[in-house]
C-alpha positions as CSV (number, residue, x, y, z in Angstrom):
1,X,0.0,0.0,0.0
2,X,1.3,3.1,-1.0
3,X,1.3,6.7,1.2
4,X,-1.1,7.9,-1.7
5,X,-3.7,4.7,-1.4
6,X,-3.2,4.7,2.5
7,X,-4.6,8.8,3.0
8,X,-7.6,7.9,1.0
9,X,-8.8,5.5,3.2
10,X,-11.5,6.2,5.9
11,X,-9.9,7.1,9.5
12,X,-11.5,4.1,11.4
13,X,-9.7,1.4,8.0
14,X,-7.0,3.7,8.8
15,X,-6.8,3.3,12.4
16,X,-6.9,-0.8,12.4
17,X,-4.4,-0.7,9.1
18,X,-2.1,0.8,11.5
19,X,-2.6,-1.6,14.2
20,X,-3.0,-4.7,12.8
21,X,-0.1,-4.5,10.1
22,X,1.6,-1.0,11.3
23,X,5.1,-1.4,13.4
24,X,4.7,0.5,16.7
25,X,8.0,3.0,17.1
26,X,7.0,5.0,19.7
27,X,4.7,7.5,21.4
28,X,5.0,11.6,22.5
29,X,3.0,14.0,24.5
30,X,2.1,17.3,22.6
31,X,0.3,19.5,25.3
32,X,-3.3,17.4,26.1
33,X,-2.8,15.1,22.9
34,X,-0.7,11.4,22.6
35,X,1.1,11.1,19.6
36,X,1.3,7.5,18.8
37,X,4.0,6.5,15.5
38,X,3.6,3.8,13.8
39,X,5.5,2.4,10.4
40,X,4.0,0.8,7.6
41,X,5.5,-0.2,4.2
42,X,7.7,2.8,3.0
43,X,6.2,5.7,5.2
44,X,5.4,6.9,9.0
45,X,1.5,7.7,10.4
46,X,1.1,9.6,13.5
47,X,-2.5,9.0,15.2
48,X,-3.4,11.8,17.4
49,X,-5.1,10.7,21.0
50,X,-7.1,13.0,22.7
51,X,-6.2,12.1,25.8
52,X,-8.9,12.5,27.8
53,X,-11.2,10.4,25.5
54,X,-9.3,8.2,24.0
55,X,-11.0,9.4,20.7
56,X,-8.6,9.8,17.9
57,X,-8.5,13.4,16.6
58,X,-6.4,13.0,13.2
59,X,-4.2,10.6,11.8
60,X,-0.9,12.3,9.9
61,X,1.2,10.1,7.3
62,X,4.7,11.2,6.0
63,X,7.4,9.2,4.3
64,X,10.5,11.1,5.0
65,X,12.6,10.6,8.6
66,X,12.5,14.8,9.1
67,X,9.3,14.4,11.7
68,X,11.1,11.3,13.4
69,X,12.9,13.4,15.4
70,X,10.5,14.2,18.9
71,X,10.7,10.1,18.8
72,X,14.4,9.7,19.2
73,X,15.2,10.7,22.8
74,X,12.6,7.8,23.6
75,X,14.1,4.9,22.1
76,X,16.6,3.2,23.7
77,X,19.7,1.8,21.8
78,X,21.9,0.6,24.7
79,X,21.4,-2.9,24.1
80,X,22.6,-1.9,20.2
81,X,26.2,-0.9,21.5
């Protein structure tokens, strides 16, 4: 599935895509909102998490590693070293 084919989809197909075939990278607080970031095929998809609901408020997809980097300080790479 391409980026293209993936942003036409409805949020709720979107939302299960991402969890059933996505890869989990890691999550980020911005202000009330969870940022969860998730991998699939050859680009990135941020869901945003009102956090007080639970409800998801937008999903964002980008294919370049620019937006990756609120992510890095959370993932470990001690055991890479």
């Amino acid at each position: 599935m391409t980026l293209c084919e993936f942003s036409l989809l409805p949020e709720e197909e979107k939302t299960a895509l991402l969890y059933e075939q996505g890869v989990y990278i890691g999550k980020r607080k911005r202000g009330g909102t969870t940022v969860l970031l998730y991998q699939l095929e050859g680009f990135y998809a941020e869901i945003y998490y009102r956090q007080y609901r639970r409800v998801v408020d937008r999903i964002r997809c980008f294919a370049g590693t620019e937006r990756l980097d609120p992510y890095l300080t959370e993932i470990d790479v001690e055991h890479l070293v």
